[in-house]
PDB file with one MODEL, atoms N, CA, C and O in Angstrom:
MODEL        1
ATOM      1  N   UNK A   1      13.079  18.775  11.662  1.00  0.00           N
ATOM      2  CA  UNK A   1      13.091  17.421  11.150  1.00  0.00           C
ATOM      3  C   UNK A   1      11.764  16.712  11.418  1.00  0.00           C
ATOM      4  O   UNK A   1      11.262  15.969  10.574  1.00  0.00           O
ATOM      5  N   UNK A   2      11.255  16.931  12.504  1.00  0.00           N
ATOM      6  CA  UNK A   2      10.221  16.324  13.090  1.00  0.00           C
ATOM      7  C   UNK A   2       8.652  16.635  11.768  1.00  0.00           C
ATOM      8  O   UNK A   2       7.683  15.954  11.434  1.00  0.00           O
ATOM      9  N   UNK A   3       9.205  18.091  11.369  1.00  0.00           N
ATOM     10  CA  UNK A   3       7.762  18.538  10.623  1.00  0.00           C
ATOM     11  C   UNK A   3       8.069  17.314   8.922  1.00  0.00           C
ATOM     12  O   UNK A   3       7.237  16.511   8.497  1.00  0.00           O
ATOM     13  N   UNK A   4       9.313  17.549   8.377  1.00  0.00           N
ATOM     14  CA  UNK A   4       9.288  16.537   7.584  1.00  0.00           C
ATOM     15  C   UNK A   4       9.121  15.447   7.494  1.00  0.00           C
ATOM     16  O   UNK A   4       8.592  14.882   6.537  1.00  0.00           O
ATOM     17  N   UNK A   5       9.484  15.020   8.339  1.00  0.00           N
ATOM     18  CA  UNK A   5       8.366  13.452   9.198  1.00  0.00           C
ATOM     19  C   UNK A   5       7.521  13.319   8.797  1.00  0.00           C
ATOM     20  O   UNK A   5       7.258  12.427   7.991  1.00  0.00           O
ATOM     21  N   UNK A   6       6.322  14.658   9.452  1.00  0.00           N
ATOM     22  CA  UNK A   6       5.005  14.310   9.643  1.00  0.00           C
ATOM     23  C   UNK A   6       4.709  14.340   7.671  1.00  0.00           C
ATOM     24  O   UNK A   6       4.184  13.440   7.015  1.00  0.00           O
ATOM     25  N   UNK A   7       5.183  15.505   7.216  1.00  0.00           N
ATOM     26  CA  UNK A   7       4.786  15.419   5.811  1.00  0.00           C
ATOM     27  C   UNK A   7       5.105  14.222   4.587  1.00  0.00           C
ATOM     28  O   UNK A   7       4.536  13.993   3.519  1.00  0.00           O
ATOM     29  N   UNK A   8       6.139  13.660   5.183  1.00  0.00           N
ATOM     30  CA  UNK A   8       6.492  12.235   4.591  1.00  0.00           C
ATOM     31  C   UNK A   8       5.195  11.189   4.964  1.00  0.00           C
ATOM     32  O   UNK A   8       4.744  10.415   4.120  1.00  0.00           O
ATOM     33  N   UNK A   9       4.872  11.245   5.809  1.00  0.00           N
ATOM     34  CA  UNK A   9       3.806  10.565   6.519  1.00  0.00           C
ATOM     35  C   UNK A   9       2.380  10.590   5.863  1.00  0.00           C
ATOM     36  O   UNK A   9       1.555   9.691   6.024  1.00  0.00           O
ATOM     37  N   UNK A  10       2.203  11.582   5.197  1.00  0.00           N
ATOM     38  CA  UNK A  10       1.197  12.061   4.451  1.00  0.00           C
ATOM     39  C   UNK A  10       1.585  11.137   2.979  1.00  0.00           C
ATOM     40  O   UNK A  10       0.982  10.325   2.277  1.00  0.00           O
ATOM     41  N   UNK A  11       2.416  11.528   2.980  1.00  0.00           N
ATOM     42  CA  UNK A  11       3.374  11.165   0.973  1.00  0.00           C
ATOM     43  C   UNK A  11       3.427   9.820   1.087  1.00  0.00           C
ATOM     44  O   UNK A  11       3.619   9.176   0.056  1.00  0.00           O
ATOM     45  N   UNK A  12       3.254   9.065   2.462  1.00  0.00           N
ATOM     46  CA  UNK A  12       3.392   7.593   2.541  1.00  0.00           C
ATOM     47  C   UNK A  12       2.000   6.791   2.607  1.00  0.00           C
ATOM     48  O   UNK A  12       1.855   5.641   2.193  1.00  0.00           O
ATOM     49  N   UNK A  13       0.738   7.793   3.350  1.00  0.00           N
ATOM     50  CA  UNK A  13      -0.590   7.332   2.930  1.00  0.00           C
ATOM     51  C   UNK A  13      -0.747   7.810   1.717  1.00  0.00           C
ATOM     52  O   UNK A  13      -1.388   6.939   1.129  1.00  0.00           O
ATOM     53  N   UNK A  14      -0.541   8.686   0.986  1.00  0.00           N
ATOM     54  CA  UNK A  14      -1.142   8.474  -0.700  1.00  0.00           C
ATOM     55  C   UNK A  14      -0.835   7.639  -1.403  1.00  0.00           C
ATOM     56  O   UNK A  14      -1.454   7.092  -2.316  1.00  0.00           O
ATOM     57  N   UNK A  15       0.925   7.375  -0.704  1.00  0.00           N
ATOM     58  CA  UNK A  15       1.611   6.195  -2.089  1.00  0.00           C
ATOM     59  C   UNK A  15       0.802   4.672  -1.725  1.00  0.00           C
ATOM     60  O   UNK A  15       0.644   3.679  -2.435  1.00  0.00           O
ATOM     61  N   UNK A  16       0.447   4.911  -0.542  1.00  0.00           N
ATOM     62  CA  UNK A  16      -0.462   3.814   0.103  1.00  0.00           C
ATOM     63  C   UNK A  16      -1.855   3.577  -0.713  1.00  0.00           C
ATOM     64  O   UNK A  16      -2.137   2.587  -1.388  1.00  0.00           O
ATOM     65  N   UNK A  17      -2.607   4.662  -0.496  1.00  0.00           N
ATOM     66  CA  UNK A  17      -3.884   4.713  -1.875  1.00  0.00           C
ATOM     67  C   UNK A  17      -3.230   4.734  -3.068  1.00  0.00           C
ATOM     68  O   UNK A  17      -4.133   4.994  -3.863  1.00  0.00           O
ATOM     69  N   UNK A  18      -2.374   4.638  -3.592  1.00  0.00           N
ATOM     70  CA  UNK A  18      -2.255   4.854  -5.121  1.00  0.00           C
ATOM     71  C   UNK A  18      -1.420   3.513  -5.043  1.00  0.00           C
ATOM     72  O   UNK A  18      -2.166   2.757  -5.664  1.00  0.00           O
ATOM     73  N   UNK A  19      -0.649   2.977  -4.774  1.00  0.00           N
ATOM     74  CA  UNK A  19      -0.292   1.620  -4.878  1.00  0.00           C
ATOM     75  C   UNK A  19      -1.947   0.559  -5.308  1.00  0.00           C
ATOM     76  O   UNK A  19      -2.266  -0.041  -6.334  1.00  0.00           O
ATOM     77  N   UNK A  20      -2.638   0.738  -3.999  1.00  0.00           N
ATOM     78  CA  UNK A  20      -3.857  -0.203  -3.725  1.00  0.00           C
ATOM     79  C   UNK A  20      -4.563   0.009  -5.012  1.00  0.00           C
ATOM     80  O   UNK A  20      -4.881  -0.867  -5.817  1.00  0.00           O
ATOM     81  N   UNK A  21      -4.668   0.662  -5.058  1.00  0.00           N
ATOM     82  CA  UNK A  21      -5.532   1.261  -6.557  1.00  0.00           C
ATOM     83  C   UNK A  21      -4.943   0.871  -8.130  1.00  0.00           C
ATOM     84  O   UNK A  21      -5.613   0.688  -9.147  1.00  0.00           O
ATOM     85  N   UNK A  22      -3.980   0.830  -8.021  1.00  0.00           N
ATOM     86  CA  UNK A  22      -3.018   0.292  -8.665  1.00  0.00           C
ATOM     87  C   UNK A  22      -2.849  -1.486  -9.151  1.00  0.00           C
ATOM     88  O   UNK A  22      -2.687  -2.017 -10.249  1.00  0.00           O
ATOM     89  N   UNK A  23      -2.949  -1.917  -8.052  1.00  0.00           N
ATOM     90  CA  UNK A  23      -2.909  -3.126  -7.462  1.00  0.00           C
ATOM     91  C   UNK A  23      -3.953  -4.171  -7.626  1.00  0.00           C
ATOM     92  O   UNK A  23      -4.002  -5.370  -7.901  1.00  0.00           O
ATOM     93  N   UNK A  24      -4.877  -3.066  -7.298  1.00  0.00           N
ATOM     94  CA  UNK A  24      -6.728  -3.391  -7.806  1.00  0.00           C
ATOM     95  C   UNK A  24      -6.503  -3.247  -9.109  1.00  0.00           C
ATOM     96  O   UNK A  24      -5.695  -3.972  -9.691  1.00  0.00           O
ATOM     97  N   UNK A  25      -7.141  -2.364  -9.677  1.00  0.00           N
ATOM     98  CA  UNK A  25      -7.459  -2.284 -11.122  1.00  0.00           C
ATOM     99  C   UNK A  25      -6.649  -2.590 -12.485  1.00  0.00           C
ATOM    100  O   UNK A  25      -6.952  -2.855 -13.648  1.00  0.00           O
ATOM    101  N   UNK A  26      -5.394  -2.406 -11.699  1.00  0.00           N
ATOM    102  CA  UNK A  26      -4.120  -2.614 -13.233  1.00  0.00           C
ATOM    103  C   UNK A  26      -3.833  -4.576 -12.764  1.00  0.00           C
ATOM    104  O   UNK A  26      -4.396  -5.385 -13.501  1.00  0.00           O
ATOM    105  N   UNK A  27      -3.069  -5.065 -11.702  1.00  0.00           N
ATOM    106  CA  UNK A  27      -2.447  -5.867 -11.371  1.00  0.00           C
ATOM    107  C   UNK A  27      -3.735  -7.016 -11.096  1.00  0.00           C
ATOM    108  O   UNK A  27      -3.590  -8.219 -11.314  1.00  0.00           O
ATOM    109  N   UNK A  28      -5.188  -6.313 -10.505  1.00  0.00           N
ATOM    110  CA  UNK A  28      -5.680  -8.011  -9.589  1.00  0.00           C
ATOM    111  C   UNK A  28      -6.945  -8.479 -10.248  1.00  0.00           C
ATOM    112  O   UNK A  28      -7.252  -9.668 -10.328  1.00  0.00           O
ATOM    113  N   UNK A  29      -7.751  -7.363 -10.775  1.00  0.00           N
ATOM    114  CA  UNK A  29      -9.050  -7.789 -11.082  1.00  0.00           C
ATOM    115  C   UNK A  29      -9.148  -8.184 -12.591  1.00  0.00           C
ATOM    116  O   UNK A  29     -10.198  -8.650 -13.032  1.00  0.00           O
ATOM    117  N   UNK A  30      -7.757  -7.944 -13.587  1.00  0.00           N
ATOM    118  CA  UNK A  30      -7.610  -7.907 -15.213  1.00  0.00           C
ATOM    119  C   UNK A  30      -7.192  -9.572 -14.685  1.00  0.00           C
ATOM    120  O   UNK A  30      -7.947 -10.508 -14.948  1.00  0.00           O
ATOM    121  N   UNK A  31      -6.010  -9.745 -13.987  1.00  0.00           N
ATOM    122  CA  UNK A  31      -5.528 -11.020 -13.872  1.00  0.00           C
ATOM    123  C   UNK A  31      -6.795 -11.934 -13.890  1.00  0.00           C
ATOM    124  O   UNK A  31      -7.035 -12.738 -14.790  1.00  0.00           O
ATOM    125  N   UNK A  32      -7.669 -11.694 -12.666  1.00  0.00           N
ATOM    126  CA  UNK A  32      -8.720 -12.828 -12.358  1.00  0.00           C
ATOM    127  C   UNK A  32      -9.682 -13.156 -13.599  1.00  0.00           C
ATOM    128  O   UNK A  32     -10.162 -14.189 -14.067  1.00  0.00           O
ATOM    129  N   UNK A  33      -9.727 -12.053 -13.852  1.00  0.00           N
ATOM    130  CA  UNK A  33     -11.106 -12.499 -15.129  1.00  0.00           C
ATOM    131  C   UNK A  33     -10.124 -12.585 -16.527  1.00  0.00           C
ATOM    132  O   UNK A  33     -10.803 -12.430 -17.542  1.00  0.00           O
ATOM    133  N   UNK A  34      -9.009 -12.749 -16.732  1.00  0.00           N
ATOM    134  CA  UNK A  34      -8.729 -13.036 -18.264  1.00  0.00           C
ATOM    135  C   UNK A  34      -8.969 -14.126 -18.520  1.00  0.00           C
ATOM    136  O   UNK A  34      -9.065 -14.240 -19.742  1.00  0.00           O
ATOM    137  N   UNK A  35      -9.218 -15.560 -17.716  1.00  0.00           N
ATOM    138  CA  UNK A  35      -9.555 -16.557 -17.871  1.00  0.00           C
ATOM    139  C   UNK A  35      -8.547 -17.399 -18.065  1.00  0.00           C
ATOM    140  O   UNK A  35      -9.019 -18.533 -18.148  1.00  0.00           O
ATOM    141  N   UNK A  36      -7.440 -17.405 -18.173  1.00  0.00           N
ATOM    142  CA  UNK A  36      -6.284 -17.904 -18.163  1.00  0.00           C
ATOM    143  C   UNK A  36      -5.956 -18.573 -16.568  1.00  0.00           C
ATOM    144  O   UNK A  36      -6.346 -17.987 -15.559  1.00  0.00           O
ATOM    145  N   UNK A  37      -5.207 -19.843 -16.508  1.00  0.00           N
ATOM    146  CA  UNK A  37      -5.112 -20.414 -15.256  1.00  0.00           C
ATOM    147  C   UNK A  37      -4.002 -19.468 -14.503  1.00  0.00           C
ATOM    148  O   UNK A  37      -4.107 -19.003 -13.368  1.00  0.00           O
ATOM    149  N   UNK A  38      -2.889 -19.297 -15.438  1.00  0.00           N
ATOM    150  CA  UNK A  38      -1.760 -18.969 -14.504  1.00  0.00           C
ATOM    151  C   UNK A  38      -2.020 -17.345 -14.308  1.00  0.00           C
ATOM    152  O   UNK A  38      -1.496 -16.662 -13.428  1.00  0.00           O
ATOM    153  N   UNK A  39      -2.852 -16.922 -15.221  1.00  0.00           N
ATOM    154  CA  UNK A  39      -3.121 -15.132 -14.529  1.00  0.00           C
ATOM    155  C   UNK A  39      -4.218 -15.373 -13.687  1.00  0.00           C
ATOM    156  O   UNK A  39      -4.730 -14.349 -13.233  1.00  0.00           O
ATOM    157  N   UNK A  40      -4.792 -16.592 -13.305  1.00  0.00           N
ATOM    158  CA  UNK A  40      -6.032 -16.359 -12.063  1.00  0.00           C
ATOM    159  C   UNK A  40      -4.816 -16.768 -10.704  1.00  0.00           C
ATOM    160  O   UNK A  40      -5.208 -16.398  -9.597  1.00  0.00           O
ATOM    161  N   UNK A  41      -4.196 -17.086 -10.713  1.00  0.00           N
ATOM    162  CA  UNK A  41      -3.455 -17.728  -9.903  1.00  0.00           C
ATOM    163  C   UNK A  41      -2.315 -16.451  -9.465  1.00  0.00           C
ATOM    164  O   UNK A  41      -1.892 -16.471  -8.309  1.00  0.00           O
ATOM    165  N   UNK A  42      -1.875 -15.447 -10.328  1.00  0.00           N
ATOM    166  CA  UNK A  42      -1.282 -14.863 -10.079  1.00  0.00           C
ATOM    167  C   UNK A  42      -1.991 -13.169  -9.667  1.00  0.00           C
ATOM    168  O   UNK A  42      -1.540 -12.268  -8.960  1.00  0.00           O
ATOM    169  N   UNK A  43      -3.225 -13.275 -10.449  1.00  0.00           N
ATOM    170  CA  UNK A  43      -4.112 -12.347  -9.916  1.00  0.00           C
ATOM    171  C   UNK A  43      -4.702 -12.333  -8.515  1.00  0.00           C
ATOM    172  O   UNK A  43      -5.112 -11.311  -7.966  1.00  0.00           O
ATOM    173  N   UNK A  44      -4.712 -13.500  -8.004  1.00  0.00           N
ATOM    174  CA  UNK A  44      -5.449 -13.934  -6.329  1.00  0.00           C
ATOM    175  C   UNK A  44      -3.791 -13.720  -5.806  1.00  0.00           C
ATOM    176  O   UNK A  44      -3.830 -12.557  -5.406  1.00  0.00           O
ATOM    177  N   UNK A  45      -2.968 -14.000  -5.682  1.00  0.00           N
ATOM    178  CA  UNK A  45      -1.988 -13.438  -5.014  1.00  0.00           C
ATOM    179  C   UNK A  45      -1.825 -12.157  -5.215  1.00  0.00           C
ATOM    180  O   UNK A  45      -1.546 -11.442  -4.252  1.00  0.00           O
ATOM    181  N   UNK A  46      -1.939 -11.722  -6.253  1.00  0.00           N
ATOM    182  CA  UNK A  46      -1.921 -10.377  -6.015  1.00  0.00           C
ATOM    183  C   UNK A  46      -3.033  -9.403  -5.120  1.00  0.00           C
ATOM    184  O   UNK A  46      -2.890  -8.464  -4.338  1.00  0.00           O
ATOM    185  N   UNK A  47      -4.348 -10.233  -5.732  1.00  0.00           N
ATOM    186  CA  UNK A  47      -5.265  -9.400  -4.872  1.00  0.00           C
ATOM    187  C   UNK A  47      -5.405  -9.400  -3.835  1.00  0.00           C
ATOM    188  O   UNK A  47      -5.684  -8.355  -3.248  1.00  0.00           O
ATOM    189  N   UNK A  48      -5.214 -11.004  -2.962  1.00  0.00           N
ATOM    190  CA  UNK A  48      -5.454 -11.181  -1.687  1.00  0.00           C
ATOM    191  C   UNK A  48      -4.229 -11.396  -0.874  1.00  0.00           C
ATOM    192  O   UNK A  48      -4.328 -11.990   0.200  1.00  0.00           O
ATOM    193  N   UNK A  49      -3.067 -10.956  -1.307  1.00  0.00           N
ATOM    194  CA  UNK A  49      -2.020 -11.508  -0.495  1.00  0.00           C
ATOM    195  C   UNK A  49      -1.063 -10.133  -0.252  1.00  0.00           C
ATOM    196  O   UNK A  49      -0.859  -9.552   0.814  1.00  0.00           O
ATOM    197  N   UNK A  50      -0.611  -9.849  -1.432  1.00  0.00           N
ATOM    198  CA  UNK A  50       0.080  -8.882  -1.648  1.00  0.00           C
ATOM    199  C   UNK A  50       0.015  -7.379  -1.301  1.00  0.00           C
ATOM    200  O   UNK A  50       0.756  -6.800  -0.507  1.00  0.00           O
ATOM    201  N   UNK A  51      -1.231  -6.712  -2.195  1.00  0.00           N
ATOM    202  CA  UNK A  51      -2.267  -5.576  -1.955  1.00  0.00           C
ATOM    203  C   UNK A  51      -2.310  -5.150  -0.594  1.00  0.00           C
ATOM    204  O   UNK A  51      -2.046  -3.988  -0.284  1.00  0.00           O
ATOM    205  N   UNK A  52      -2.689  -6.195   0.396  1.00  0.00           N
ATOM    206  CA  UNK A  52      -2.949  -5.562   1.570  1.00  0.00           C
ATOM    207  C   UNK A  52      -2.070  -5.710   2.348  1.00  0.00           C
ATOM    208  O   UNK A  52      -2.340  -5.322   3.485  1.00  0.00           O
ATOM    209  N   UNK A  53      -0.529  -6.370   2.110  1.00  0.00           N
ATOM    210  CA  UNK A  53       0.429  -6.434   3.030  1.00  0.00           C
ATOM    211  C   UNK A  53       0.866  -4.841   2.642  1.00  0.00           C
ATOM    212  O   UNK A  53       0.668  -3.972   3.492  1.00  0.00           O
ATOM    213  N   UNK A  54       1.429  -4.504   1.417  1.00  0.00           N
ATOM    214  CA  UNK A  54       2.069  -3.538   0.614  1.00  0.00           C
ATOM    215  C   UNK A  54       1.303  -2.515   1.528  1.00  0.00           C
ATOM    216  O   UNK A  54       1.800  -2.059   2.557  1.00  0.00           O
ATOM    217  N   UNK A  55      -0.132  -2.146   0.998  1.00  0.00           N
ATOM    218  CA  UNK A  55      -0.508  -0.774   1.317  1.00  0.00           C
ATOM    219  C   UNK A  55      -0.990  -0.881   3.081  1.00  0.00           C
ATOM    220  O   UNK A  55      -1.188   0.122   3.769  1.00  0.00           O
ATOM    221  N   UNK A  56      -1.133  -2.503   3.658  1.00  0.00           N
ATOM    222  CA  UNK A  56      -1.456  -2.010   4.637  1.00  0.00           C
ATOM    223  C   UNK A  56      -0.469  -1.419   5.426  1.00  0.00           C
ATOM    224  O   UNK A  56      -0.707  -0.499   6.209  1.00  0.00           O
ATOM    225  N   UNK A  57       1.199  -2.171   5.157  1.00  0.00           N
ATOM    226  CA  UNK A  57       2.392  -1.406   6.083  1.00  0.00           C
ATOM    227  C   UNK A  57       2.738  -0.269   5.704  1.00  0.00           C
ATOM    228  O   UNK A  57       3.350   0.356   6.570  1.00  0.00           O
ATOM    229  N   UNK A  58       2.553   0.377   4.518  1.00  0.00           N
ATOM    230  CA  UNK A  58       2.912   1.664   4.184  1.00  0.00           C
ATOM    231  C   UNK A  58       2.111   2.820   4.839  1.00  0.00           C
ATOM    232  O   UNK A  58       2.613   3.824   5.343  1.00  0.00           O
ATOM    233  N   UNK A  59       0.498   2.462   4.738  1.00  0.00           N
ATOM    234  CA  UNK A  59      -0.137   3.450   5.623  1.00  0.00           C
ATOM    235  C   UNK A  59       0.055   3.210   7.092  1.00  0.00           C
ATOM    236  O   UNK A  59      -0.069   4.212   7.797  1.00  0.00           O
ATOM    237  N   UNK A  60       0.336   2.066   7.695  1.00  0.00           N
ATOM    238  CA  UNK A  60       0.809   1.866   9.547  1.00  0.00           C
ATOM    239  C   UNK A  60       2.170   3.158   9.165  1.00  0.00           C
ATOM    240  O   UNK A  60       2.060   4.286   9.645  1.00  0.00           O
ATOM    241  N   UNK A  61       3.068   2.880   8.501  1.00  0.00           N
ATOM    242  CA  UNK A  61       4.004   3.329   8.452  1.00  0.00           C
ATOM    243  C   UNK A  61       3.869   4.972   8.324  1.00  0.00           C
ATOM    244  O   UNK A  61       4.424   5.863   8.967  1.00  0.00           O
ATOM    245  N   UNK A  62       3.145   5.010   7.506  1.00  0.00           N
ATOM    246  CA  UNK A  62       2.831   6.833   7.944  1.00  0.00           C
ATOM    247  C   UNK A  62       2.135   7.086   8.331  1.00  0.00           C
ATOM    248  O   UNK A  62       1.872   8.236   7.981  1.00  0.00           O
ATOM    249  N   UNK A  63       1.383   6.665   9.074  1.00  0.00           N
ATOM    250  CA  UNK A  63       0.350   6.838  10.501  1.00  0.00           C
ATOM    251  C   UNK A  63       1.376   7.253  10.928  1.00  0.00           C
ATOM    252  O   UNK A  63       1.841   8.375  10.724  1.00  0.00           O
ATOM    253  N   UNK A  64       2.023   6.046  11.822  1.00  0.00           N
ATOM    254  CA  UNK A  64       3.193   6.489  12.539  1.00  0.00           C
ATOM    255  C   UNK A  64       3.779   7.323  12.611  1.00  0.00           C
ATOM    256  O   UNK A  64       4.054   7.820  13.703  1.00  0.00           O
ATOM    257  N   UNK A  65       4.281   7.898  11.249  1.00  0.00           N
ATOM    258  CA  UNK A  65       5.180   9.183  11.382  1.00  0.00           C
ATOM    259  C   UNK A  65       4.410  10.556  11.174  1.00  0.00           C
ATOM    260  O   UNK A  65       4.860  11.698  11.267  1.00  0.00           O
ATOM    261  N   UNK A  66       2.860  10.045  10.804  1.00  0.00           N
ATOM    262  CA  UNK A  66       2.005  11.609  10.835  1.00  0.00           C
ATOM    263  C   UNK A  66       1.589  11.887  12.461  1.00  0.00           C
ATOM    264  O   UNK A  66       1.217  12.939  12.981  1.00  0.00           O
ATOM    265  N   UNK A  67       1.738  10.909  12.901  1.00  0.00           N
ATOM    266  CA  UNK A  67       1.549  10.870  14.388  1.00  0.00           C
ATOM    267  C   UNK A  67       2.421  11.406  15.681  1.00  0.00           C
ATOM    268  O   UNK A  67       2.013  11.814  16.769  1.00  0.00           O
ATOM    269  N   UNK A  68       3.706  11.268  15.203  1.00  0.00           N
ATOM    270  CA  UNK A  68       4.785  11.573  16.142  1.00  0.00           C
ATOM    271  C   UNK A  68       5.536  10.505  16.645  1.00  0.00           C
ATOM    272  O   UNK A  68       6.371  10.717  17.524  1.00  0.00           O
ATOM    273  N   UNK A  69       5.336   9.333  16.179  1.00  0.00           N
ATOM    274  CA  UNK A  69       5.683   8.123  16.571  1.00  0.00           C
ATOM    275  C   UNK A  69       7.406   7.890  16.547  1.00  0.00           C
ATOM    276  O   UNK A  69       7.994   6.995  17.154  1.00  0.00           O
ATOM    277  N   UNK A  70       7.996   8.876  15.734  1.00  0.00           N
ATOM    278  CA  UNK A  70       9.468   8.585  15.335  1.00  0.00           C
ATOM    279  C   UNK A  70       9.727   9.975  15.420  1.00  0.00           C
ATOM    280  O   UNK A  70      10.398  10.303  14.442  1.00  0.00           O
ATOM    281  N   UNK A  71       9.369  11.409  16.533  1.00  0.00           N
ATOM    282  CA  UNK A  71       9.998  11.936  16.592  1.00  0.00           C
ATOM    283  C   UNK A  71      10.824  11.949  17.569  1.00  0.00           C
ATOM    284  O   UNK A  71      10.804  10.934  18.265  1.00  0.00           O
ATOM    285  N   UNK A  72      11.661  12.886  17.903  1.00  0.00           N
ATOM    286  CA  UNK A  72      13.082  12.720  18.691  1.00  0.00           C
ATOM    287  C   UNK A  72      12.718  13.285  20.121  1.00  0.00           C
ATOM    288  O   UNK A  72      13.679  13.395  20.882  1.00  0.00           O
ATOM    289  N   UNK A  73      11.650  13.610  20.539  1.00  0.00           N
ATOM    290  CA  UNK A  73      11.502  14.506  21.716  1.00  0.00           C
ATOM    291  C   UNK A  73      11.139  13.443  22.560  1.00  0.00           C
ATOM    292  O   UNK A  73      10.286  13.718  23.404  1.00  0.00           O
ATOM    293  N   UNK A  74      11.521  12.445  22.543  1.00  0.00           N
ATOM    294  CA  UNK A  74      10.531  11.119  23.512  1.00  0.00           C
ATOM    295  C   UNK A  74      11.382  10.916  24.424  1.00  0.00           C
ATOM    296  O   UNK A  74      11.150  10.096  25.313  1.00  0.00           O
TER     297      UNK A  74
ENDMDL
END
């Protein structure tokens, strides 16, 4: 169990880069520059608020478990 952990942990930093990336280019930087008020408004939450809560707890989160942090031998 412990090894599927660690490999989830892995599957949880990519979804981590591929969210952010995601987040960036599809969701934050089209919003800011369409020139529109309510997509600049919803693009800065996305870029600066959202983005880095999302991918920053997902990669803590599989740190953690690529680490050993949640296995059972403790």
């Amino acid at each position: 169990m412990n090894g599927l952990k660690k490999i989830l942990g892995i599957v949880w930093i990519l979804a981590a880069l591929v969210v952010a990336y995601f987040g960036i280019t599809v969701m934050g930087v089209p919003k800011i520059t369409s020139g529109k008020q309510e997509d600049l408004v919803f693009g800065i939450i996305i870029l600066f608020v959202l983005v880095p809560i999302v991918t920053g707890g997902m990669a803590i989160f599989g740190y953690y478990s690529l680490t050993g942090e949640y296995s059972d031998d403790k």
